[in-house]
C-alpha positions as CSV (number, residue, x, y, z in Angstrom):
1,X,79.9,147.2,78.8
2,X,78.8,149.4,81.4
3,X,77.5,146.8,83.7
4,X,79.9,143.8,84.8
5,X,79.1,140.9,83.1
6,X,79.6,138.9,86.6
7,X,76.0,140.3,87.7
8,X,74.4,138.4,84.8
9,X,75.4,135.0,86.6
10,X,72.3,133.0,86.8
11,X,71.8,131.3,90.0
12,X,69.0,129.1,88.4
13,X,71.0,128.3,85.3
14,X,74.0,127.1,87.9
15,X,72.0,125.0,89.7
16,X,70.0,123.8,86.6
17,X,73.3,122.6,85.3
18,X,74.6,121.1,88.5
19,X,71.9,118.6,89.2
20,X,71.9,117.1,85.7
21,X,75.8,116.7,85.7
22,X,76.2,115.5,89.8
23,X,73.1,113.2,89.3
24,X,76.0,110.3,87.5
25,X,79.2,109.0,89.2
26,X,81.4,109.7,86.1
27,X,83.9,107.4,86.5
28,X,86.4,108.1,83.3
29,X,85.7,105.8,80.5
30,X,82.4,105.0,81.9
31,X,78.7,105.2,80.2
32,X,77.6,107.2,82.7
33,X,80.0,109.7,82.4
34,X,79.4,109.8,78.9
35,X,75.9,111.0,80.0
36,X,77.5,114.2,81.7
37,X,79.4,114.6,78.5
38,X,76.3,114.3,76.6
39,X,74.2,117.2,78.7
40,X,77.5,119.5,78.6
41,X,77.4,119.0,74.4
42,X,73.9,119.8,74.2
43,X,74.0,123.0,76.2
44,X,77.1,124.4,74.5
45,X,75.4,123.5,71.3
46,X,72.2,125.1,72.2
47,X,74.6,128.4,73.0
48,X,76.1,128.3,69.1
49,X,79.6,126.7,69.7
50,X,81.1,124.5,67.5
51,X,81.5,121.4,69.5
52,X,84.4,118.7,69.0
53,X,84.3,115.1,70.8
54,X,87.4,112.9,70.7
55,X,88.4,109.8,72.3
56,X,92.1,109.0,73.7
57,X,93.4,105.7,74.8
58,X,94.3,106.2,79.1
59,X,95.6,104.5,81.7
60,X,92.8,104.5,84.1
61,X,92.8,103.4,87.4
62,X,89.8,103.3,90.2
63,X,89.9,101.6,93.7
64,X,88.2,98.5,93.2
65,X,88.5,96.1,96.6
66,X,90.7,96.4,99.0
67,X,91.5,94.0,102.2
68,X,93.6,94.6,105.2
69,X,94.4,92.2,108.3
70,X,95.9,92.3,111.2
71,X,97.3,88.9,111.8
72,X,98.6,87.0,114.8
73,X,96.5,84.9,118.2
74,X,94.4,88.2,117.9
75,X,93.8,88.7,113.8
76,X,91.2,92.0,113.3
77,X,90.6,93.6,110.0
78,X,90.8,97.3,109.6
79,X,88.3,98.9,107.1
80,X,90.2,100.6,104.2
81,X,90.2,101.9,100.8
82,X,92.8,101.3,97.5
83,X,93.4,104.4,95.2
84,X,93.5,104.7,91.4
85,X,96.5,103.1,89.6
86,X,97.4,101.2,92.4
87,X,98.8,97.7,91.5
88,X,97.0,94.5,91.9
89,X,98.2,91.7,94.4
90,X,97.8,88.1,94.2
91,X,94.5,86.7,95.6
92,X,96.1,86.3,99.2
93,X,97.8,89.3,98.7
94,X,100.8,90.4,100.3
95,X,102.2,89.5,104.4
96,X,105.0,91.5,105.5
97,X,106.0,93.3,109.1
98,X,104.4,96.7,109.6
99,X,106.5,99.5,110.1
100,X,105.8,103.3,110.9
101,X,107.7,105.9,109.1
102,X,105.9,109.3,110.1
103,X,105.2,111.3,107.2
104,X,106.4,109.1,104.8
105,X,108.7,111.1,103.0
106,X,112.4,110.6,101.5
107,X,113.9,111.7,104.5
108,X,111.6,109.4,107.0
109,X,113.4,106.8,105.1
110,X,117.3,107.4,106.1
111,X,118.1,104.4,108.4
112,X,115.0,102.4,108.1
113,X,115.7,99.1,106.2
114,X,112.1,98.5,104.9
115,X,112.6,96.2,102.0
116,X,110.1,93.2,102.2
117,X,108.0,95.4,104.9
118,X,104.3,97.0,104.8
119,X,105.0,100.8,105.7
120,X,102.6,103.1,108.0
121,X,102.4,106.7,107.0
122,X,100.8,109.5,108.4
123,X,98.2,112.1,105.7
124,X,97.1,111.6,102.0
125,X,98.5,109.4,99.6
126,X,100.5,111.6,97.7
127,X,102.7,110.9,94.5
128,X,105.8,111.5,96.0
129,X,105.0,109.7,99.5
130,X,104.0,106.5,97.6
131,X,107.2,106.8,95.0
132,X,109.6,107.2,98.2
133,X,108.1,104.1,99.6
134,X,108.7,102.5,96.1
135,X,112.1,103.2,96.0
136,X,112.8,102.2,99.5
137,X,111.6,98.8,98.5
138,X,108.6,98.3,100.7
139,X,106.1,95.9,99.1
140,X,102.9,97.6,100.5
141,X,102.0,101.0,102.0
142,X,98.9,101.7,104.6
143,X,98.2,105.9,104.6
144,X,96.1,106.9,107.8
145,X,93.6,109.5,106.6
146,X,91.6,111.8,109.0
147,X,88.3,111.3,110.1
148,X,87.3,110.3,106.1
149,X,89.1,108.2,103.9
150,X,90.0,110.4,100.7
151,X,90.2,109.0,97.6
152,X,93.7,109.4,95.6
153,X,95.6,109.1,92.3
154,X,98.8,107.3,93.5
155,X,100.9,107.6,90.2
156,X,103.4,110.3,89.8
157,X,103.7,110.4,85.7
158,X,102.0,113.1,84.4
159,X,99.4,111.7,81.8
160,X,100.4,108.9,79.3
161,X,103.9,107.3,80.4
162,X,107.0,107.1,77.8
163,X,109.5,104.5,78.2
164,X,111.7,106.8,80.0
165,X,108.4,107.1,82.9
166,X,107.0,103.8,83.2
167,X,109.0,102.5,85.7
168,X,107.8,105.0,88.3
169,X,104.0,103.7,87.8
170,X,103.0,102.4,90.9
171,X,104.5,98.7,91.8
172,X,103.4,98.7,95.3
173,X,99.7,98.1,96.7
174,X,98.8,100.8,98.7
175,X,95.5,101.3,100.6
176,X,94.1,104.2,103.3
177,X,92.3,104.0,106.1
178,X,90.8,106.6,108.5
179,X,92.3,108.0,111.5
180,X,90.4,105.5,114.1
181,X,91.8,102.5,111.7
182,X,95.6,103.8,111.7
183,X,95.1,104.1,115.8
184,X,94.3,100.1,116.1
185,X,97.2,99.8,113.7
186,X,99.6,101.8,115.6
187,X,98.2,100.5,119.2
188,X,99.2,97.1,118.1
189,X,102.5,98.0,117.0
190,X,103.2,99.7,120.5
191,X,102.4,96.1,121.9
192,X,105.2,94.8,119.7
193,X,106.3,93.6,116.2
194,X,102.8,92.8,114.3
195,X,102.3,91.0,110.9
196,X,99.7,92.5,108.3
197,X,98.1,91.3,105.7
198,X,97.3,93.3,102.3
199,X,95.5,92.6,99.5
200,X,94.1,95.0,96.7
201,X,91.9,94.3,93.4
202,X,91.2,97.9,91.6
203,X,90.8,98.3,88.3
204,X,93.5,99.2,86.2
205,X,93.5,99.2,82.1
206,X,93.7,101.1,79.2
207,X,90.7,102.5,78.0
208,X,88.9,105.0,75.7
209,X,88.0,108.4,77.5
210,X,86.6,111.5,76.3
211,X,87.8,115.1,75.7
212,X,85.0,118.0,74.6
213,X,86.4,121.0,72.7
214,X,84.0,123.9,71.9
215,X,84.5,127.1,70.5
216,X,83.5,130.3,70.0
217,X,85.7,132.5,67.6
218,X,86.9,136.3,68.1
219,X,85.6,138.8,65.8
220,X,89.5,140.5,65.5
221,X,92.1,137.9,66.0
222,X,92.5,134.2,65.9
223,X,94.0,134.0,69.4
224,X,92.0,132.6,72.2
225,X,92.0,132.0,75.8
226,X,91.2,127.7,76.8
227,X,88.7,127.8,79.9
228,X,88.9,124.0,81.0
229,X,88.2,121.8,84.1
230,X,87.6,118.4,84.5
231,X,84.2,115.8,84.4
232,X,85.2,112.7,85.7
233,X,85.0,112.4,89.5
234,X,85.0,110.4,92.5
235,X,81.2,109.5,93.5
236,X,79.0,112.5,92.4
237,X,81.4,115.0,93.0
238,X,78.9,117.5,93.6
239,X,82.0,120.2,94.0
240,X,84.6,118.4,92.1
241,X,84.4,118.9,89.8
242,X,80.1,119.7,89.1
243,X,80.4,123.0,90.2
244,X,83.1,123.7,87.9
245,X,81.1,122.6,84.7
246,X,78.3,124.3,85.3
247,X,80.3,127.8,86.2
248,X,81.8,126.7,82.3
249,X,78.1,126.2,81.0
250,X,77.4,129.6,82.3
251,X,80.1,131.6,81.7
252,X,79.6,129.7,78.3
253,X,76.0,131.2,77.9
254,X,76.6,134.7,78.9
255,X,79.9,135.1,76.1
256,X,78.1,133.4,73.8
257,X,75.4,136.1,74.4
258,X,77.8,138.6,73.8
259,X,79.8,137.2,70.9
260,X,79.7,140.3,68.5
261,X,82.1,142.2,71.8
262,X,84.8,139.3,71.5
263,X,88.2,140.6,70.6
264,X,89.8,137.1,70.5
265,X,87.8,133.6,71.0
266,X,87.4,131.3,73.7
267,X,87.3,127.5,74.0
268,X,86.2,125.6,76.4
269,X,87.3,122.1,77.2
270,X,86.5,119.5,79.1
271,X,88.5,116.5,80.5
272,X,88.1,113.3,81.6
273,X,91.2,110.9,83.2
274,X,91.9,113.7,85.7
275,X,91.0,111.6,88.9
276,X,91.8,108.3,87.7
277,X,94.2,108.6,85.0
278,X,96.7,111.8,86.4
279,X,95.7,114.3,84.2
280,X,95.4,111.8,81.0
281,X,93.1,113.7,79.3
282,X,94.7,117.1,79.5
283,X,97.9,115.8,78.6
284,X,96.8,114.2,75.6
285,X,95.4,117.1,74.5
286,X,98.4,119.0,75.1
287,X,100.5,117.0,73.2
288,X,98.2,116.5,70.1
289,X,97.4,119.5,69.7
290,X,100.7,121.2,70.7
291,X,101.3,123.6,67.6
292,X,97.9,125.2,67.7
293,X,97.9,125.4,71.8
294,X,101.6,127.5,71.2
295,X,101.1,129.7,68.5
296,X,97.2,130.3,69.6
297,X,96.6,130.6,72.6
298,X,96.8,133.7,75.1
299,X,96.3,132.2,78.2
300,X,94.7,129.0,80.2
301,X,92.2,129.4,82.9
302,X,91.4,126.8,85.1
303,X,88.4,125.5,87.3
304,X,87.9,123.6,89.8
305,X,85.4,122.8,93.0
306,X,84.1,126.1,93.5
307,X,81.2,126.9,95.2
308,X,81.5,125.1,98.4
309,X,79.6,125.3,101.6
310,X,81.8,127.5,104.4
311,X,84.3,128.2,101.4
312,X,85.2,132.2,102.1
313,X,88.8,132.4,101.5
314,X,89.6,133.7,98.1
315,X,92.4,136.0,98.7
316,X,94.9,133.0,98.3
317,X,93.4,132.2,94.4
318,X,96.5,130.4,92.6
319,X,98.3,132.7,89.3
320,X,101.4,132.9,88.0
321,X,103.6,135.9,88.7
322,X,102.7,137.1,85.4
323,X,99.2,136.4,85.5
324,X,99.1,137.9,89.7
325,X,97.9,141.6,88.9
326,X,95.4,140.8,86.5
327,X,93.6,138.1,88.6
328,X,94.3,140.9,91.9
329,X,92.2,143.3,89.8
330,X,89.4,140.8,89.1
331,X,89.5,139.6,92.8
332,X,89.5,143.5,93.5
333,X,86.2,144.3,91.1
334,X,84.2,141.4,91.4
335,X,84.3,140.4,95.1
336,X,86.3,142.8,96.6
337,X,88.9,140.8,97.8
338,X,92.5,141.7,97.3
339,X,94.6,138.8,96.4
340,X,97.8,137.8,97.8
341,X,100.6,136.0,95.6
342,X,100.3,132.1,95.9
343,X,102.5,130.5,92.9
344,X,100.1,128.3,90.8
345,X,101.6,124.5,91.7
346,X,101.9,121.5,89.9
347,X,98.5,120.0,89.9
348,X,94.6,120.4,88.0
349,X,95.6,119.8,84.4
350,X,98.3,122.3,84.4
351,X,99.1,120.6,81.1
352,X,100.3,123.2,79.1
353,X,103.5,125.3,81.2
354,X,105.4,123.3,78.4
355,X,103.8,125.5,75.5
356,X,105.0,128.4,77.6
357,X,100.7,129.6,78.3
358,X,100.0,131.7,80.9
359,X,97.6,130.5,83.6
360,X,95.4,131.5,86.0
361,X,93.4,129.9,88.7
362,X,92.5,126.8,89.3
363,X,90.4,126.2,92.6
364,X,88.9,129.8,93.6
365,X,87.4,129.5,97.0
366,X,88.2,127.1,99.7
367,X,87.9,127.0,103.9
368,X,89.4,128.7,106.3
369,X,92.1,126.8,108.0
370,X,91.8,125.0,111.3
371,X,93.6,122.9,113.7
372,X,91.3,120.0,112.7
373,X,92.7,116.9,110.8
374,X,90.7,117.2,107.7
375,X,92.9,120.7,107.5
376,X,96.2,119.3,107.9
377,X,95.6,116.6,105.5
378,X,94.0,119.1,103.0
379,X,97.3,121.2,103.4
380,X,99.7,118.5,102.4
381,X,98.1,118.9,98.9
382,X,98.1,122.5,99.0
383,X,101.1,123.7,101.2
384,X,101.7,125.2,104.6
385,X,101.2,128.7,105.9
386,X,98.5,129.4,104.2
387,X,95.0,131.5,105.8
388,X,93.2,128.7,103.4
389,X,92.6,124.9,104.8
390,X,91.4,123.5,101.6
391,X,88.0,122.8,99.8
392,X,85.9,120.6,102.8
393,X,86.1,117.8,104.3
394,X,84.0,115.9,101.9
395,X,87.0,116.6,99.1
396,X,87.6,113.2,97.4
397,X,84.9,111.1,99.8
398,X,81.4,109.6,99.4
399,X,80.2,113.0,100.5
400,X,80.5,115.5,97.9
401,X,76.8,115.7,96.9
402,X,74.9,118.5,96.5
403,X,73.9,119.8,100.2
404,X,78.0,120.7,99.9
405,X,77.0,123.6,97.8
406,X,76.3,127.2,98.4
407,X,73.9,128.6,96.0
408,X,75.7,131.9,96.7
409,X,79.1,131.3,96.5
410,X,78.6,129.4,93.4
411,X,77.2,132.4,91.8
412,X,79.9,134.5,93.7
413,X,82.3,132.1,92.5
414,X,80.8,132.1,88.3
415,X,80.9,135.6,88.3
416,X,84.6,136.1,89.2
417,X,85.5,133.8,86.2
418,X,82.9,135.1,83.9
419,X,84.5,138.3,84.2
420,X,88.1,136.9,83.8
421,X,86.8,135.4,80.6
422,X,85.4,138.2,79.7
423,X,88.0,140.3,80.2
424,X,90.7,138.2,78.5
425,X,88.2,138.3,75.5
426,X,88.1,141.9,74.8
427,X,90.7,143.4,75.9
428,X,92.9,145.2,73.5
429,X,96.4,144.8,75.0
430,X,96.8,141.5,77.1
431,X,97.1,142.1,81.0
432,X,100.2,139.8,81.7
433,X,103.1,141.8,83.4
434,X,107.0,139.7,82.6
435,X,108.5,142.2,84.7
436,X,106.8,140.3,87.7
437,X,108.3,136.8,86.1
438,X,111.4,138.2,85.2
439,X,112.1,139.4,89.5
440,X,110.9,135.8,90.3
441,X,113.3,134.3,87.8
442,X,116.1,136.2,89.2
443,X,115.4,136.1,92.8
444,X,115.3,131.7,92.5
445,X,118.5,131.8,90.6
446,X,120.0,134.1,93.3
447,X,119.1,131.6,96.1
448,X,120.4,128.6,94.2
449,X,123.6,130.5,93.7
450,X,124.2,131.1,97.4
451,X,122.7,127.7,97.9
452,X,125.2,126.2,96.0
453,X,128.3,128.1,97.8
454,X,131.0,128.2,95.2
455,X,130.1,125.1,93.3
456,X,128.7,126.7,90.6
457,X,128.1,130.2,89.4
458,X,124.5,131.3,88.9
459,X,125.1,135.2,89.5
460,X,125.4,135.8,85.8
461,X,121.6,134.3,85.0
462,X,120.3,136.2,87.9
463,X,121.4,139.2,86.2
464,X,120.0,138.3,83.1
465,X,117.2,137.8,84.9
466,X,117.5,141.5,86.4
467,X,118.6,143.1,83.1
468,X,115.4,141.7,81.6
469,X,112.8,142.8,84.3
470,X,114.5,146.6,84.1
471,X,114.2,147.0,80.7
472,X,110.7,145.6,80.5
473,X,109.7,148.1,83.3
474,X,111.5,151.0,81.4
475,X,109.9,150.2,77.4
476,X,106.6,152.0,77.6
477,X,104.4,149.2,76.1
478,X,101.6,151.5,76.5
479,X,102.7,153.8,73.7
480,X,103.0,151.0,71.6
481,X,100.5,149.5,69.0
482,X,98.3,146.9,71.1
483,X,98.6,144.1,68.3
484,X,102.8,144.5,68.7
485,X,102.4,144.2,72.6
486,X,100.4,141.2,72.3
487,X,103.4,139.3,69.9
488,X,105.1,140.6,72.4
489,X,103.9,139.6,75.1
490,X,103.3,136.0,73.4
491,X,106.6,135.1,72.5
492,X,107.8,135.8,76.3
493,X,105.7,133.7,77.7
494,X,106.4,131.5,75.7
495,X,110.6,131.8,76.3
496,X,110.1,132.2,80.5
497,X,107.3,130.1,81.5
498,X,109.2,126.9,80.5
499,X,112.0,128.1,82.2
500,X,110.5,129.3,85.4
501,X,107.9,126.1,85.1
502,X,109.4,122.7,84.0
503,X,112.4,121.0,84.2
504,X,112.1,118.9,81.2
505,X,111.2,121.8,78.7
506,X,108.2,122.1,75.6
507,X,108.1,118.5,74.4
508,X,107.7,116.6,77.9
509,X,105.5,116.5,81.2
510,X,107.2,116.6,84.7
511,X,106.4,114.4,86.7
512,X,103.3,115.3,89.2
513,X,105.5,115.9,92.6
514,X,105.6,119.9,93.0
515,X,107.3,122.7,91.4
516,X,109.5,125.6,92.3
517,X,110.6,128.6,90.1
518,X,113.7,127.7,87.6
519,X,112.7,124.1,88.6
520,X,115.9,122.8,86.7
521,X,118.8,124.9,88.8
522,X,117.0,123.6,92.4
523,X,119.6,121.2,92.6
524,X,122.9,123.8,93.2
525,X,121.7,123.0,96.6
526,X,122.4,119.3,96.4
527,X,126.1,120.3,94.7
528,X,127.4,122.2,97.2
529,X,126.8,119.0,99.3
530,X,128.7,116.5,97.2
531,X,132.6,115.8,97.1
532,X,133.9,117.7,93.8
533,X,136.1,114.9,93.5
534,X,133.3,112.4,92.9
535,X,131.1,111.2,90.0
536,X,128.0,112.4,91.3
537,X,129.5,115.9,91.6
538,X,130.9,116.1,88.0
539,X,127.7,114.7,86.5
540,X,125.4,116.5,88.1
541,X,127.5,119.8,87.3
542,X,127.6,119.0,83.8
543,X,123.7,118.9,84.3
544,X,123.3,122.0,85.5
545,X,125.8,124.0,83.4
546,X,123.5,122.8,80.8
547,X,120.4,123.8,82.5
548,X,122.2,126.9,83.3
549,X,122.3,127.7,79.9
550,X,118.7,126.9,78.6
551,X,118.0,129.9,81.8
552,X,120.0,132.1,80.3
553,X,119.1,131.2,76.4
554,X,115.4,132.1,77.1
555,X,116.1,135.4,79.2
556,X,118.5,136.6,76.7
557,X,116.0,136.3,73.5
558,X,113.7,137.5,75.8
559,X,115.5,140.9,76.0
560,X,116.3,141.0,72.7
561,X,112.6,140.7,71.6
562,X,111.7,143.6,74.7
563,X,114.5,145.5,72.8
564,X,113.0,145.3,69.6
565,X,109.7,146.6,70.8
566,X,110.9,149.6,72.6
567,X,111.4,153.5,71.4
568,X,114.9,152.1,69.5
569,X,112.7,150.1,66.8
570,X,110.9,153.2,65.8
């Protein structure tokens, strides 16, 4: 098309679809997010896809009530909030000393004897904070938020656990409270020792929630690129995630406008048990539905809470390294923006690394950073050193409703992903480069080798690694027929991106505490600090000879399979 199709973003239509979903608190499982899901059906109906509706069994968690006391000659109560999957105490719930312990992470924990104890921590309730606290066997945990108290999913298991994840559900109450309630609790604790009380009734069961699946089929191939983001959300999550679904309804309209131009389909889904049940409704999906996801589809793009008031920073959009130039040309075209490599982490329904599907995006457009609190919190979720300081301070708080919106950087916002979509619909060869995965493979493995100083030998992977990247940058894909770059380019995602993405491989989810590339050789690091002589070094060396050796399995097939394709199979 002559025109790009992100001019054809309707404002109206946006905002149309924005008031009727942010109008319900869609708490998952509930009736009135079944309303949301009802309007979204409708319109994609209306627009000619074939709509499916199923139901999955979650575990679902929301904050219910939440009590905390200070107790002594001077008792006070501090106002705070529980968090979805918490664990339920008795009626009187639970007494214990309170201690501080910073940031709450693993190593805040070395020397501290907390067992039996209520522990103070500084920022969000993240999984990994509240599953350190866990394992140091503290029987309650108090996070001190910023000037808002942001509403959290506590658990670490990705989706649905298996028996070999249950444990790590949460076992420990936790609750938040704001900055001006962790400075009464850490006032009285420079007074002396001091006694809290906690006690936490949320809801926590198993319940029915819904995933929507609609489709709109290519007019060549069978392939098609999955465009999903989440319903549920806490309050009216005006931003997250109503934004996100209408920019899907639009996007929606204007390929569905468009249909006889579609090389390859797309399908839309949306999920429920992403706030309240960590990612249960993706991850369902994902592992019904694994065959079809692995052989079918070409890539997964992701939204969520776009549009936001004061949100200007683009440049740091999330991709893989494989996915990085494609979504820096679309940055480039659309908004003129040039986008700067930020690995795509372990969070919004990345369900399917498993399946080895490339991905791109996630949230678009966020803050600028500050100094303020709201920032620093924000950036626990996000990481450091980064120009952007998250998506508002309303994020996750009784104050994402719709004055949080920009009417312009929502259409700013659609139109970059309508033009992804569009893009990855028609385009004749897919736009993933491996070369760019293959460098990052090989440049983790090389600093886990050194990081592991003698005590195992990665070299040889790296250069696998290396061998691979050079030969894909020297096999002139160009020259070859489209359809044969695309197999191609399929079956090495589907080889690397499990490798450079999960620990645990296809079949399983890793847990939900952050990634890094070649996620299973990180710990050469922890070898090199162990006594060869002991059990723990032997064991953990057996595991990583093994991991070694899945690494080198998928870089090697990958070559062959580059080899294959180049000027030698002719």
């Amino acid at each position: 098309m002559a025109e790009s199709i992100s001019r054809a973003v309707s404002g109206a239509e946006l905002d149309r679809h924005l008031r009727a979903i942010a109008q319900y608190v869609r708490l998952s499982g509930t009736p009135d997010e079944a309303k949301a899901f009802d309007y979204i059906q409708e319109q994609l109906e209306r627009f000619g896809y074939t709509i499916t509706r199923y139901e999955s069994d979650a575990l679902i968690g929301y904050p219910g009530e939440s009590r905390l006391e200070i107790l002594g000659t001077e008792p006070e109560v501090i106002p705070s909030n529980g968090y979805s999957l918490s664990p339920q105490t008795e009626d009187d719930g639970v007494v214990g000393e309170l201690v501080y312990v910073g940031a709450g992470l693993p190593a805040d924990y070395a020397g501290r004897d907390v067992r039996g104890k209520i522990v103070l921590s500084d920022g969000l309730a993240m999984p990994g904070k509240t599953l350190a606290a866990q394992q140091a066997g503290a029987i309650g945990q108090i996070h001190v938020n910023d000037e808002h108290i942001h509403q959290m999913c506590i658990s670490p298991v990705w989706g649905t656990a298996t028996p070999e994840t249950a444990d790590l559900l949460p076992k420990v109450p936790s609750v938040s409270v704001d900055r001006a309630g962790g400075e009464r609790l850490k006032a009285a604790l420079a007074r002396g020792p001091v006694q809290v009380r906690l006690m936490t009734k949320p809801y926590r069961a198993w319940c029915k929630i819904p995933t929507l699946i609609a489709d709109l089929p290519g007019t060549v191939e069978d392939r098609f690129v999955l465009f999903s983001g989440h319903v549920d959300s806490w309050h009216y999550g005006a931003m997250d995630n109503g934004t996100a679904n209408a920019t899907q309804l639009e996007v929606a309209r204007l390929l569905a406008e468009r249909r006889g131009e579609l090389r390859r389909g797309v399908r839309l889904a949306f999920w429920s048990g992403h706030s309240h049940g960590r990612y249960a409704g993706s991850t369902w999906y994902a592992d019904t539905f694994w065959h079809e996801l692995h052989e079918r589809c070409v890539c997964h793009v992701n939204i969520d809470s776009v549009g936001a008031k004061g949100a200007e920073v683009l440049d740091e959009a999330p991709s893989m390294a494989e996915t990085y130039a494609f979504g820096r040309e679309i940055l480039r075209d659309t908004v003129g923006v040039e986008l700067v490599y930020r690995r795509i982490s372990r969070s919004s329904d990345q369900s399917f690394w498993g399946h080895g599907i490339p991905t791109l995006f996630a949230s678009l457009s966020e803050q600028a950073a500050d100094a303020s609190a709201t920032a620093q919190a924000l950036g626990q979720l996000l990481g450091s050193g980064r120009r952007a300081g998250g998506l508002g301070w309303w994020w996750h708080t009784t104050e994402d409703t719709l004055d949080k919106i920009d009417p312009d950087n929502l259409v700013r916002d659609a139109g970059v992903y309508a033009e992804t979509l569009w893009r990855l619909c028609t385009v004749e060869r897919l736009p993933f480069d491996f070369a760019a995965a293959a460098d990052e493979i090989a440049e983790a493995v090389s600093g886990y080798h050194e990081a592991a100083n003698g005590a195992i030998d990665l070299s040889r992977t790296a250069d696998e690694a290396r061998r691979l990247a050079a030969t894909l940058r020297a096999t002139p894909l160009d020259q070859r027929d489209p359809d044969e770059v695309n197999d191609l380019l399929m079956d090495l995602s589907r080889l690397l991106i499990p490798v450079n993405y999960t620990r645990s491989g296809p079949f399983e989810h890793d847990l939900a505490l952050g990634t890094v590339p070649v996620p299973g050789l990180a710990q050469a690091a922890e070898l090199a600090r162990l006594d060869p002589a002991s059990d723990e070094f032997r064991f953990l060396h057996a595991k990583l000879v093994r991991e070694r050796n899945r690494v080198e399995h998928a870089l090697r097939a990958a070559h062959r399979h580059v080899v294959g394709a180049g000027p030698c199979a002719r």
